[in-house]
C-alpha positions in Angstrom: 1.8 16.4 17.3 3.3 13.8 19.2 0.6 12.0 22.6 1.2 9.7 25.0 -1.7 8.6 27.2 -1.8 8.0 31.0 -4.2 5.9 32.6 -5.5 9.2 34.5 -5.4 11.3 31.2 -8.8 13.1 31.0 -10.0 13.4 27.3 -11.0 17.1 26.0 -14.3 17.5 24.5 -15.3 20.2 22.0 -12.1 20.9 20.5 -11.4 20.3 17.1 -7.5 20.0 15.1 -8.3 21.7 11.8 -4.6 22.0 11.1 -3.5 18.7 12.3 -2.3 16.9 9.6 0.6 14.2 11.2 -0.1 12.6 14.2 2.0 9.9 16.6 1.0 8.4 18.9 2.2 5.9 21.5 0.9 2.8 21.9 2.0 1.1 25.5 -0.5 2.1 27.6 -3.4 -0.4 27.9 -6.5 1.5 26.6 -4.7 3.8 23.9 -6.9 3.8 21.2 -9.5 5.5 23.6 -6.9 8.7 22.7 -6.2 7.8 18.9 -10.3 7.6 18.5 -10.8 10.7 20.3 -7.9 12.4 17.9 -9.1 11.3 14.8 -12.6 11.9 15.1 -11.7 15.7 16.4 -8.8 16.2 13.4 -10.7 16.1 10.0 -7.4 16.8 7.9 -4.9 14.4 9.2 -3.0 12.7 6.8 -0.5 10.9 8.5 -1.0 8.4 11.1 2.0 6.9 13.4 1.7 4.9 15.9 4.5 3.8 18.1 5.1 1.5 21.3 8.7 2.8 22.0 8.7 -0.4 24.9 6.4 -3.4 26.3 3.3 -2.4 27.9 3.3 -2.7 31.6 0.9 -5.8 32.1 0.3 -4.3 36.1 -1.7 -1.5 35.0 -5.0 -1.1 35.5 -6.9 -3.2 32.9 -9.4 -1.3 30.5 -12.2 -2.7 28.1 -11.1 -3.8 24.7 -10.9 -2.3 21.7 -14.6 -1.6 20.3 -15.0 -0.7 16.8 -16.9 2.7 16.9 -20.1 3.1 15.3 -19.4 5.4 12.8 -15.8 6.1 10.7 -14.1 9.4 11.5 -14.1 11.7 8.6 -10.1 12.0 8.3 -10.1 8.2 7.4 -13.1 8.6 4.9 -11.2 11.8 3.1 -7.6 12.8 4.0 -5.5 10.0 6.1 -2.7 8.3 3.1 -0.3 7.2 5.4 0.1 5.1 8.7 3.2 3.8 10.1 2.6 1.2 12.8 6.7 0.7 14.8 6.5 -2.4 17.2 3.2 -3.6 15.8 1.9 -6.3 18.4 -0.8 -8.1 15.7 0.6 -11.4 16.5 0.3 -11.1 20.1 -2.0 -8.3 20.7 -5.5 -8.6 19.9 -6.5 -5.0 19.8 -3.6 -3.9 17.8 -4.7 -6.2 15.1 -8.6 -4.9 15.4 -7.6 -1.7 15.3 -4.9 -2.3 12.3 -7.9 -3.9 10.7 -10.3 -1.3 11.0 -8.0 1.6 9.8 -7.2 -0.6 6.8 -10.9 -1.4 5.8 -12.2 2.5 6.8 -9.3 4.8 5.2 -10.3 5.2 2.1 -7.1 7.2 0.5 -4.7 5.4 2.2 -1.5 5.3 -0.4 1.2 2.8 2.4 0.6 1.2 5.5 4.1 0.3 6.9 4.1 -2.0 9.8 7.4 -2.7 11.5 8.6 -5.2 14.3 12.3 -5.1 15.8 12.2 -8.6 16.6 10.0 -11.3 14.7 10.0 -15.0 14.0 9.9 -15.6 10.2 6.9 -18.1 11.0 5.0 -14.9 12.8 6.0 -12.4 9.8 3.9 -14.6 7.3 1.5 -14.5 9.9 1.2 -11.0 10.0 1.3 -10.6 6.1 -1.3 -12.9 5.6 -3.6 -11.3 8.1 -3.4 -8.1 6.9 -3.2 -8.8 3.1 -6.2 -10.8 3.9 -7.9 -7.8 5.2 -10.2 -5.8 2.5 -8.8 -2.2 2.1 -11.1 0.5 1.5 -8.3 2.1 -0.6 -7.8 -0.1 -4.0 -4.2 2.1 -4.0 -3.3 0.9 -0.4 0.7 -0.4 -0.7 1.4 -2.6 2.6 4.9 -2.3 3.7 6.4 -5.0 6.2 10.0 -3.1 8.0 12.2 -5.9 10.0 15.3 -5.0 11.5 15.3 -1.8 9.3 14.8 -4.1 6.2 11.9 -3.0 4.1 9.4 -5.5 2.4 6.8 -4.6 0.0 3.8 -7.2 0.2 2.8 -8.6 -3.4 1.6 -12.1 -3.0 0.3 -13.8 -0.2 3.7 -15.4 0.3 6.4 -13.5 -2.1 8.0 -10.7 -0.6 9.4 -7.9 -2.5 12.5 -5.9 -1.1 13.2 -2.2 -1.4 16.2 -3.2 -3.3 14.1 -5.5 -5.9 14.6 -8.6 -5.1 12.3 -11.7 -4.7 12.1 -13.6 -1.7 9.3 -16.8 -1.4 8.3 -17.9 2.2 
């Protein structure tokens, strides 16, 4: 299932996604995790989580609250969710991508990969990023974070050594 929120989209209430196991989601409207809450807490078996600004959020729109981590943990992150895939991931510029990134990361606790990916990154922001969310304490012991730039694939090891798909070490 594939959402994109408007600022005038009214949330359904009652209605539970039994069968919904992959889930993407776009990510430029301000407020958008109003709708990826609202879809994870009514879809108990989803699996696979992607998230996806496609282009910049429009900065004129009408501003909502930020991001507030809910009181409770939806039960697909406690028991089914193993992937998410985060394309144009915003944590070094957006605050409530990297709360939200955060909270995922500490809550899903089968979570096998987390790929993050930017199309355009200074090298100085990409340790940024890594650091941050290697720093952050995964409720999954298993959890793989996967760094994609410029369809290059980096598997985070170290705090500062970088492991490409193709095997080879790179130190920042």
């Amino acid at each position: 299932m594939d959402l994109s929120l408007q600022p005038n989209t009214k949330f359904p209430t009652g209605r539970i996604f039994n069968q919904l196991v992959y889930l993407e989601i776009l990510t430029y409207e301000p407020g958008w995790w109003n709708l990826l809450m609202l879809m994870l807490d009514t879809s108990p078996n989803l699996q696979v989580l992607k998230l996806n600004r496609y282009w910049p959020r429009d900065e004129d729109c009408v501003a909502y609250k930020r991001w507030s981590e809910p009181k409770y943990v939806p039960e697909c992150l406690v028991n089914r969710l193993e992937t998410l895939v985060w394309e144009d991931y915003e944590g070094g510029t957006e605050e409530d991508d990297r709360e939200v990134a955060q909270y995922i990361l500490r809550n899903a606790c089968r979570l096998e990969t987390a790929t993050f990916s930017n199309r355009v990154i200074i090298p100085e922001k990409r340790l940024e990023w890594l650091k941050e969310l290697e720093s952050v304490v995964r409720a999954s012991n298993s959890c793989q974070l996967v760094f994609k730039e410029n369809g290059i694939k980096w598997n985070f090891y170290k705090l500062v050594t970088l492991r490409n798909i193709d095997g080879k070490l790179y130190c920042l």
